[in-house]
N, CA, C and O atoms as a GROMACS GRO file, in nm:
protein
  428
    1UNK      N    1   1.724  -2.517  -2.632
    1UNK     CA    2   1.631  -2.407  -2.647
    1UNK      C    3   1.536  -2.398  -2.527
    1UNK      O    4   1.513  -2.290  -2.474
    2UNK      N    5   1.476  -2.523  -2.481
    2UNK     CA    6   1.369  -2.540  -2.374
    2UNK      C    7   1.466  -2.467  -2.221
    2UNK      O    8   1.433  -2.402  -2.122
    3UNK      N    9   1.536  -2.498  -2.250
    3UNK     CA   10   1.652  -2.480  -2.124
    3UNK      C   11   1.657  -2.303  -2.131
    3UNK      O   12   1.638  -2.242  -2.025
    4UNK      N   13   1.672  -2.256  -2.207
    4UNK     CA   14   1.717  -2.119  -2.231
    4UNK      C   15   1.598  -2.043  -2.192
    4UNK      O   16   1.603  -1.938  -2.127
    5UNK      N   17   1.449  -2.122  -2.250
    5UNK     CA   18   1.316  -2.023  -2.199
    5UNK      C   19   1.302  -2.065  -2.058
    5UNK      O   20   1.237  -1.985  -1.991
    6UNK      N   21   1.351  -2.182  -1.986
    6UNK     CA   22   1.283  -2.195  -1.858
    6UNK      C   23   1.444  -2.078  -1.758
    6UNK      O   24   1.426  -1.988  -1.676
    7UNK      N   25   1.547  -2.119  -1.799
    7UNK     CA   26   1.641  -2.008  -1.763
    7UNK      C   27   1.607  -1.873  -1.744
    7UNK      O   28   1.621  -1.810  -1.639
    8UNK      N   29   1.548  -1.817  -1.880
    8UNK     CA   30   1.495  -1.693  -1.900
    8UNK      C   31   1.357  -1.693  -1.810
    8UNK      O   32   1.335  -1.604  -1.727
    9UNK      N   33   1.289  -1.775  -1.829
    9UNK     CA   34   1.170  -1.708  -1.726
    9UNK      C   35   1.202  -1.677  -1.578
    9UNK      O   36   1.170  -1.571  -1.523
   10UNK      N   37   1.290  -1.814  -1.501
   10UNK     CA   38   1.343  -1.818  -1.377
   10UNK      C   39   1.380  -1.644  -1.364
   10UNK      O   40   1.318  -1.558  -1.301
   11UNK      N   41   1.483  -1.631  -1.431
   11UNK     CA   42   1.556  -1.501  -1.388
   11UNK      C   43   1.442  -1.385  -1.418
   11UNK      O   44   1.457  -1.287  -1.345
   12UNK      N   45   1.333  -1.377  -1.508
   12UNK     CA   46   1.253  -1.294  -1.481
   12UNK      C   47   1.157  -1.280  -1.353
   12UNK      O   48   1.131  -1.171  -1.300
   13UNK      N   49   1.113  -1.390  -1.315
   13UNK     CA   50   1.055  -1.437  -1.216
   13UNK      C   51   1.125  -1.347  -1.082
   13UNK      O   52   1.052  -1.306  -0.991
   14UNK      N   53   1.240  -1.329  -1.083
   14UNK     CA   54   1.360  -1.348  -0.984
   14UNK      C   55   1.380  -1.160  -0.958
   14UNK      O   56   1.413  -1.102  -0.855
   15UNK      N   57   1.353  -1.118  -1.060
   15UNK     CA   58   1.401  -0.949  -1.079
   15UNK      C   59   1.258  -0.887  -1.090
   15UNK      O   60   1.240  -0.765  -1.100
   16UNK      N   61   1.133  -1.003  -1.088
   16UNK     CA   62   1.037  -0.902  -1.085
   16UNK      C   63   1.012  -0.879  -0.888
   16UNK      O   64   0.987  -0.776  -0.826
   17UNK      N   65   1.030  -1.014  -0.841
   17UNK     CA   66   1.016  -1.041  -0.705
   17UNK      C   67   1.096  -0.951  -0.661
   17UNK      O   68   1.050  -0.893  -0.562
   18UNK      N   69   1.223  -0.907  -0.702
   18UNK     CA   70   1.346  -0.842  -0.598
   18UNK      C   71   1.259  -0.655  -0.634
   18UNK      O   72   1.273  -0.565  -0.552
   19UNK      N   73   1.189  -0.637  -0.748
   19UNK     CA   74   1.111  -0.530  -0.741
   19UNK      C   75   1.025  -0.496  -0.689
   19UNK      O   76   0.995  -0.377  -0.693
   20UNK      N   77   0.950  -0.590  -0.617
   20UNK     CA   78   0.830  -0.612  -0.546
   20UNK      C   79   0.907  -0.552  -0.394
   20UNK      O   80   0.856  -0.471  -0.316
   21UNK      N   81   1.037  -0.615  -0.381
   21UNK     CA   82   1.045  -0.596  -0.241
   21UNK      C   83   1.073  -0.482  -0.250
   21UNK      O   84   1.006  -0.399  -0.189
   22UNK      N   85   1.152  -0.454  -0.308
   22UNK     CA   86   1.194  -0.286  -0.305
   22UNK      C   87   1.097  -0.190  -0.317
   22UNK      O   88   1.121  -0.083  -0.261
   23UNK      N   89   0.983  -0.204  -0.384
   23UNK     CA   90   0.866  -0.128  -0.393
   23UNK      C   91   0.828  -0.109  -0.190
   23UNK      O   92   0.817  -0.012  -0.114
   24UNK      N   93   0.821  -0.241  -0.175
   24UNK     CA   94   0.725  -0.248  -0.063
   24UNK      C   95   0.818  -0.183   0.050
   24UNK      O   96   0.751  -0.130   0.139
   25UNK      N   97   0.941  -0.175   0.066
   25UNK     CA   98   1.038  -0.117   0.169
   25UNK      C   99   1.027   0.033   0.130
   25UNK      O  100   1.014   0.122   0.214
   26UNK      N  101   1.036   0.058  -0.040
   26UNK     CA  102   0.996   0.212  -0.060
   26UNK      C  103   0.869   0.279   0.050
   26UNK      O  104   0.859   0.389   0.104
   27UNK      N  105   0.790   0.168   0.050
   27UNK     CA  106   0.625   0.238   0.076
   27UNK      C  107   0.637   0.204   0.196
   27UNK      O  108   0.552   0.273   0.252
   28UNK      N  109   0.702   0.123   0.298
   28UNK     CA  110   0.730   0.159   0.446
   28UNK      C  111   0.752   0.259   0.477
   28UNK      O  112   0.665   0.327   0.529
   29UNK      N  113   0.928   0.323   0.449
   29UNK     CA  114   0.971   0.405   0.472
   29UNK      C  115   0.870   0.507   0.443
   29UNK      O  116   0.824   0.576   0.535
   30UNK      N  117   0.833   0.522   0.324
   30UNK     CA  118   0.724   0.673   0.303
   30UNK      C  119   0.609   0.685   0.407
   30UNK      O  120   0.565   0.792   0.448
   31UNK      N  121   0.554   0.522   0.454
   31UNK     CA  122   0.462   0.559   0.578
   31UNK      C  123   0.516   0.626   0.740
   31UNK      O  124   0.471   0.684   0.839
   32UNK      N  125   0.658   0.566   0.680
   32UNK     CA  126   0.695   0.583   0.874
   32UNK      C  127   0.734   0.718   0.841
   32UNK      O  128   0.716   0.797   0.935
   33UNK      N  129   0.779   0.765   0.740
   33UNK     CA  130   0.828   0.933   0.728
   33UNK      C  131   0.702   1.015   0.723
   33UNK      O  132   0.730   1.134   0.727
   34UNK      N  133   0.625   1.001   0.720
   34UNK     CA  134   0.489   1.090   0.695
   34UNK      C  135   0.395   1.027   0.783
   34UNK      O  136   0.276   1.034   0.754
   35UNK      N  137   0.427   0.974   0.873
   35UNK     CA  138   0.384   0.915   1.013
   35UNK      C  139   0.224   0.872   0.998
   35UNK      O  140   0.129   0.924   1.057
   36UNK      N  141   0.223   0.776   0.914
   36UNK     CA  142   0.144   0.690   0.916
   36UNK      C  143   0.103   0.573   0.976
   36UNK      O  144  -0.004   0.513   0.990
   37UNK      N  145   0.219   0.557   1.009
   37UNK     CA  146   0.287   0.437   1.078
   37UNK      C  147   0.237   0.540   1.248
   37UNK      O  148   0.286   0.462   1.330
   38UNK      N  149   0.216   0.580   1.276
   38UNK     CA  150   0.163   0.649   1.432
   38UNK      C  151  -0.011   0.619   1.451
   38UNK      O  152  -0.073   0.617   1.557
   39UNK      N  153  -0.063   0.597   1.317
   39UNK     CA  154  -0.162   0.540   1.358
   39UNK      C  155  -0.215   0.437   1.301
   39UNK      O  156  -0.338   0.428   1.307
   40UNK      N  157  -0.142   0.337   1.233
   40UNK     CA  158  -0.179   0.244   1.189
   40UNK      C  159  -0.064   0.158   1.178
   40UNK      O  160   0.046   0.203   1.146
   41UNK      N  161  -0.087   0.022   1.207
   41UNK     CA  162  -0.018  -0.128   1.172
   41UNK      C  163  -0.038  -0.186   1.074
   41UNK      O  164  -0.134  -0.166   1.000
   42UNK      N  165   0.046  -0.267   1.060
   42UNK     CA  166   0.044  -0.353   0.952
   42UNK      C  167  -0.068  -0.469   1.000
   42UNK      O  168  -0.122  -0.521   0.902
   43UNK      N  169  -0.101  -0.505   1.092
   43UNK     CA  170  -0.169  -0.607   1.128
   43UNK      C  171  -0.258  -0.615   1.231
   43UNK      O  172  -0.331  -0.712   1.249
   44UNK      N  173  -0.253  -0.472   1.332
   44UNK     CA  174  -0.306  -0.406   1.412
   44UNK      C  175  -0.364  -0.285   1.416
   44UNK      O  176  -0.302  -0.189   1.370
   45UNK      N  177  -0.479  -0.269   1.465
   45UNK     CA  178  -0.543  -0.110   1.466
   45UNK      C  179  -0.440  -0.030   1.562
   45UNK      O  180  -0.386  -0.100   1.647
   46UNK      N  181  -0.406   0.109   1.561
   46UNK     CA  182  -0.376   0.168   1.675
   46UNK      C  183  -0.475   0.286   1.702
   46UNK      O  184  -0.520   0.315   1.813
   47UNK      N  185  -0.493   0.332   1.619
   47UNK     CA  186  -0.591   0.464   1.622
   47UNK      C  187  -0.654   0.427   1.477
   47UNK      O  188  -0.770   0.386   1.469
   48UNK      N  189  -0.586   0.441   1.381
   48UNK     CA  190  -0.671   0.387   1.258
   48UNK      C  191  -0.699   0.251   1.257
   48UNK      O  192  -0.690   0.180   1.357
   49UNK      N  193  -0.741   0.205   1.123
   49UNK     CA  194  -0.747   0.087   1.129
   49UNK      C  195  -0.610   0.020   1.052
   49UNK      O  196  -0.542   0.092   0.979
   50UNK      N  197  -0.572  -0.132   1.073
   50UNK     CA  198  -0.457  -0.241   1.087
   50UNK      C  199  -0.443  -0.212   0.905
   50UNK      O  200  -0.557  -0.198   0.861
   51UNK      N  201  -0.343  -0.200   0.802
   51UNK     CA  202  -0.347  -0.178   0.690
   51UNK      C  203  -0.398  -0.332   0.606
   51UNK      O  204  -0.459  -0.344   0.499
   52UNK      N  205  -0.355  -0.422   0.686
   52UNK     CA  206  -0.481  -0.521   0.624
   52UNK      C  207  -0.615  -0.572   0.639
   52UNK      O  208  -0.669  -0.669   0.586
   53UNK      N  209  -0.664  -0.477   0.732
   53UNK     CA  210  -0.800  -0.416   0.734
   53UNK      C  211  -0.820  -0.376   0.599
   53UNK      O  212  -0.885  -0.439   0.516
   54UNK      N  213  -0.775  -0.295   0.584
   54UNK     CA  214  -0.795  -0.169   0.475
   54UNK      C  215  -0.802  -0.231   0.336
   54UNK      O  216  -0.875  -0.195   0.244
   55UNK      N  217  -0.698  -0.348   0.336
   55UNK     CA  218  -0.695  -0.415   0.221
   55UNK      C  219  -0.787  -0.486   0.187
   55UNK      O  220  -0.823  -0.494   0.070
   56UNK      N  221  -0.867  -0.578   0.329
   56UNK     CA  222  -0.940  -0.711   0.337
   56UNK      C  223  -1.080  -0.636   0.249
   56UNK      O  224  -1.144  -0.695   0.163
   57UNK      N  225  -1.107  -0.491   0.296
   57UNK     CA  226  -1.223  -0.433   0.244
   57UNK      C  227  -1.239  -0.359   0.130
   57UNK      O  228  -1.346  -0.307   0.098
   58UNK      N  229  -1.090  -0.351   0.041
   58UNK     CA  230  -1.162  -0.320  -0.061
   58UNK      C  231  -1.102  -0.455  -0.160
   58UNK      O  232  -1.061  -0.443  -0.276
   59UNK      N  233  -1.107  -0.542  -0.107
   59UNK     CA  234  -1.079  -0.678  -0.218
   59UNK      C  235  -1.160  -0.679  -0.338
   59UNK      O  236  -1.126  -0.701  -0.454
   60UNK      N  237  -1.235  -0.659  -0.305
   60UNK     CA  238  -1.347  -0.655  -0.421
   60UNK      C  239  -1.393  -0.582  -0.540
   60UNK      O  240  -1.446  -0.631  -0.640
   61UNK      N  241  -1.362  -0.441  -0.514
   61UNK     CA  242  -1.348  -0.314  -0.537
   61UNK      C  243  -1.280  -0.253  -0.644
   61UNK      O  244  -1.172  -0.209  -0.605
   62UNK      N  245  -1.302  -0.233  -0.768
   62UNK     CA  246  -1.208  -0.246  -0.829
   62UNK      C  247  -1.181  -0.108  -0.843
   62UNK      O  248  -1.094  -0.084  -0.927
   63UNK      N  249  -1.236   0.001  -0.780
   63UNK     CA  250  -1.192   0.112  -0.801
   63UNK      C  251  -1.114   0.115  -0.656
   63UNK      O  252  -1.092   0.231  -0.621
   64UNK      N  253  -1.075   0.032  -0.577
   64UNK     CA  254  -0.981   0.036  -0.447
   64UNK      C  255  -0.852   0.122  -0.460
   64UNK      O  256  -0.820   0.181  -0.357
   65UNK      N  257  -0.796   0.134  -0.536
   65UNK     CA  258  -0.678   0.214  -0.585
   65UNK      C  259  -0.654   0.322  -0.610
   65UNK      O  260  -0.539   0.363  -0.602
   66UNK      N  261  -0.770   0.410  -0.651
   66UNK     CA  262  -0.823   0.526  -0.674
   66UNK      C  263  -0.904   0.574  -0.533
   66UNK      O  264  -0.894   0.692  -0.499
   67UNK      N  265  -0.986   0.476  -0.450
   67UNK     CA  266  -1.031   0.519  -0.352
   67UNK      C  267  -0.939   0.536  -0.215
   67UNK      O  268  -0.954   0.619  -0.125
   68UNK      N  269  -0.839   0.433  -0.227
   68UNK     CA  270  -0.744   0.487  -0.117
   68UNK      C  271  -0.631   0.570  -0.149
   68UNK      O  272  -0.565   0.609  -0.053
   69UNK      N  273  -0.588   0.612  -0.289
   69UNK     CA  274  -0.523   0.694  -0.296
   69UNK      C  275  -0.589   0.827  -0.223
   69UNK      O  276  -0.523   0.899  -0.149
   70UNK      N  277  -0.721   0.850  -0.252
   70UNK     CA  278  -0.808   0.971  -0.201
   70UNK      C  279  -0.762   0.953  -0.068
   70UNK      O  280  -0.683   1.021  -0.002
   71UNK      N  281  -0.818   0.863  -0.044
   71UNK     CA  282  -0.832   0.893   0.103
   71UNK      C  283  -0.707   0.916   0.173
   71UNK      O  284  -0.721   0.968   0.283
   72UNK      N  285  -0.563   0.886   0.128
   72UNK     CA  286  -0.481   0.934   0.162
   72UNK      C  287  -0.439   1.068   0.142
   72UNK      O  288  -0.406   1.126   0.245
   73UNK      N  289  -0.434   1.117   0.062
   73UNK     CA  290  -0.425   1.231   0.010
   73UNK      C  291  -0.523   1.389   0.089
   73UNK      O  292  -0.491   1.504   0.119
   74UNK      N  293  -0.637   1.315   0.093
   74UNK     CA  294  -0.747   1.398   0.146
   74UNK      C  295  -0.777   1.345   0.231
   74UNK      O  296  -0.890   1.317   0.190
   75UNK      N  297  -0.772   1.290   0.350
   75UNK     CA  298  -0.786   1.245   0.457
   75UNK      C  299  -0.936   1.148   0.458
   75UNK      O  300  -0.975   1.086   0.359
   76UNK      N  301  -1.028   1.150   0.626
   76UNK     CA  302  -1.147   1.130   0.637
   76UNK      C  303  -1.170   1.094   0.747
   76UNK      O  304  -1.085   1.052   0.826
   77UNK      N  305  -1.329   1.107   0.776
   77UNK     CA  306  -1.342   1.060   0.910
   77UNK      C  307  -1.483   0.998   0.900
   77UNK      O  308  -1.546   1.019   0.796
   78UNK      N  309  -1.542   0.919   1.006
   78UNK     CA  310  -1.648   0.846   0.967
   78UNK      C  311  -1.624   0.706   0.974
   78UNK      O  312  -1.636   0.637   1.074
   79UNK      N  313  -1.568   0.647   0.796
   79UNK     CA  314  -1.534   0.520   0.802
   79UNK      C  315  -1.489   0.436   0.841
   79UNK      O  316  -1.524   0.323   0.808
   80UNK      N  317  -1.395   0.460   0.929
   80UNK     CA  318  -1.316   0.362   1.041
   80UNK      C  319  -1.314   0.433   1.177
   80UNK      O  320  -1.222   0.397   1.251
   81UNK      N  321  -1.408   0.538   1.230
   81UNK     CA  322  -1.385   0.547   1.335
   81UNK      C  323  -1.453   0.685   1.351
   81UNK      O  324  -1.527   0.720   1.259
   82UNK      N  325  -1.437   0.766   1.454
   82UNK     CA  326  -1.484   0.874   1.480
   82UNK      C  327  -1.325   0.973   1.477
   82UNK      O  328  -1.333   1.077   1.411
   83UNK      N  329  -1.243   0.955   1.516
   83UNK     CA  330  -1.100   1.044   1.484
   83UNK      C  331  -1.084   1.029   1.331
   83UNK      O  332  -1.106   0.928   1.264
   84UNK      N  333  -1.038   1.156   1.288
   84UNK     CA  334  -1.072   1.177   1.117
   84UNK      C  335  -0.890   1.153   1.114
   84UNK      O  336  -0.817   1.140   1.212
   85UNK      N  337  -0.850   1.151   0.964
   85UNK     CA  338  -0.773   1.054   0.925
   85UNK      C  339  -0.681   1.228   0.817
   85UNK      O  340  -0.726   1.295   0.725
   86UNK      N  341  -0.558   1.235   0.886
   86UNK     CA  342  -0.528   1.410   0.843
   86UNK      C  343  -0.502   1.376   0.688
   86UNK      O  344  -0.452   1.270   0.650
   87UNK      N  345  -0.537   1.469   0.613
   87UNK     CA  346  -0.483   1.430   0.483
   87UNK      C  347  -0.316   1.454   0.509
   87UNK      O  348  -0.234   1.489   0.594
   88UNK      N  349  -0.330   1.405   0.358
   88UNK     CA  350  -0.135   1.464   0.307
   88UNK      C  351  -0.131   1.459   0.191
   88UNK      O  352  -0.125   1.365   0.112
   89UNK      N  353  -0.138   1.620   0.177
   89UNK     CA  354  -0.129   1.667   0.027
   89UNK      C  355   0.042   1.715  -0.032
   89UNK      O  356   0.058   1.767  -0.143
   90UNK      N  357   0.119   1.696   0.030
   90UNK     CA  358   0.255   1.688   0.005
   90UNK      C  359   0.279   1.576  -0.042
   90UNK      O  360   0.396   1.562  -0.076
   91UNK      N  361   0.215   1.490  -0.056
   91UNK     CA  362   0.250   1.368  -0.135
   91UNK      C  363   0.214   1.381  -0.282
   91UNK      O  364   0.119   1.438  -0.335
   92UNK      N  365   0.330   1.302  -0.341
   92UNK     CA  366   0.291   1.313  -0.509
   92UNK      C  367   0.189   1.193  -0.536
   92UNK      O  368   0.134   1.115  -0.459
   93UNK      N  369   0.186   1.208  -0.660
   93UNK     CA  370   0.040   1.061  -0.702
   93UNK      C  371   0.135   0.970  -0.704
   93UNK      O  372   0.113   0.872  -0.633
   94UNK      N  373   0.269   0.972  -0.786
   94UNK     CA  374   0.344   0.866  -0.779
   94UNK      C  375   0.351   0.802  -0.622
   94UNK      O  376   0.331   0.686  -0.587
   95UNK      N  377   0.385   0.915  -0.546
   95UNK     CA  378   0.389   0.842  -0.412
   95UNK      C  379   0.288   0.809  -0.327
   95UNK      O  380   0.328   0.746  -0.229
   96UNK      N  381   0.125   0.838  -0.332
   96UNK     CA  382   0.015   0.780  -0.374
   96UNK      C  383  -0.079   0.667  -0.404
   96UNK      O  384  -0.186   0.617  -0.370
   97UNK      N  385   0.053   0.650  -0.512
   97UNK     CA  386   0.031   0.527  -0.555
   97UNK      C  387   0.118   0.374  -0.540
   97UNK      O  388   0.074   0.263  -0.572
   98UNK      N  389   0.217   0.397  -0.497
   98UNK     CA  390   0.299   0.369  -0.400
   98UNK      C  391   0.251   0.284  -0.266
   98UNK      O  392   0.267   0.165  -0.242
   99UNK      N  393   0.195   0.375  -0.199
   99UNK     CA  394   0.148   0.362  -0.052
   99UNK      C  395   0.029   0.270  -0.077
   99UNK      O  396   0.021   0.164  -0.015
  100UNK      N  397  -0.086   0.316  -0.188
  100UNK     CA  398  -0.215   0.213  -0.157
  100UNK      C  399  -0.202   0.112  -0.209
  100UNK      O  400  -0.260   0.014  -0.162
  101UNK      N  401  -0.078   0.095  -0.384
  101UNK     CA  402  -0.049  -0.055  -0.415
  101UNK      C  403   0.014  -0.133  -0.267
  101UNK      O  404  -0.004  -0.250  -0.236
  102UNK      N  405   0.071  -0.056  -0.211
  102UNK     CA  406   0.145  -0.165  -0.092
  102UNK      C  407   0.021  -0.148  -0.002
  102UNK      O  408   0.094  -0.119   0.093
  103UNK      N  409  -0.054  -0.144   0.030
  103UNK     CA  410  -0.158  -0.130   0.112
  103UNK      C  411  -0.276  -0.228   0.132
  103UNK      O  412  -0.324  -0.286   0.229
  104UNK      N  413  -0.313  -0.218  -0.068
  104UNK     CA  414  -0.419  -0.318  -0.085
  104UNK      C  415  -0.276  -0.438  -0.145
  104UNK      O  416  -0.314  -0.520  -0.229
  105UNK      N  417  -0.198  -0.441  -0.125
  105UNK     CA  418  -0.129  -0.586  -0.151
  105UNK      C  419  -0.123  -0.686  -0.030
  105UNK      O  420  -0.109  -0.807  -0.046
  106UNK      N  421  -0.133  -0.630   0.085
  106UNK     CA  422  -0.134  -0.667   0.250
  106UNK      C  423  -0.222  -0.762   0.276
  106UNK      O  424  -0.330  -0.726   0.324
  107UNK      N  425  -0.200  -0.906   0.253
  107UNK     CA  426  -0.322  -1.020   0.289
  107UNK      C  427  -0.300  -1.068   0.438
  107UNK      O  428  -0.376  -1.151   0.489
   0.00000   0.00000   0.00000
């Protein structure tokens, strides 16, 4: 029986991780297609700021998820810089939400 729950957890363990990745390759591709990826890195500023910037600052935050969905969606300027940040309102919330879970997941 002990064998069967540590079996069973392993393989859950195993299919939640292989979802994780696939999430996170989803939310690449959606940055580099909607050229996000032109002004921002994963680990580097280029014009915006490095996306684990973005993460490091709203660690705390528990409305972070809701606040960078905005800010994707509706752009901004000010907070990271003086060049404002274009929205993209062709994006759905699903995809939204998408982009800032992989965003603020970036340590």
């Amino acid at each position: 029986m002990f064998q069967k729950v540590i079996g069973g957890a392993f393989v859950l363990a195993a299919v939640l991780v292989a979802g994780q990745a696939q999430a996170n390759e989803e939310a690449e591709k959606l940055a580099q297609n909607n050229a996000c990826t032109a002004c921002h890195g994963i680990d580097n500023k280029i014009v915006g700021p490095a996306y684990k910037k973005v993460a490091a600052s709203y660690a705390d935050d528990a409305d972070a998820l809701a606040k960078v969905k905005n800010s994707i969606k509706n752009g901004g300027k000010g907070k990271w810089g003086e060049i404002p940040m274009p929205a993209q309102p062709q994006l759905s919330d699903e995809q939204l939400t998408l982009l800032a879970e992989w965003i603020l997941s970036l340590k």
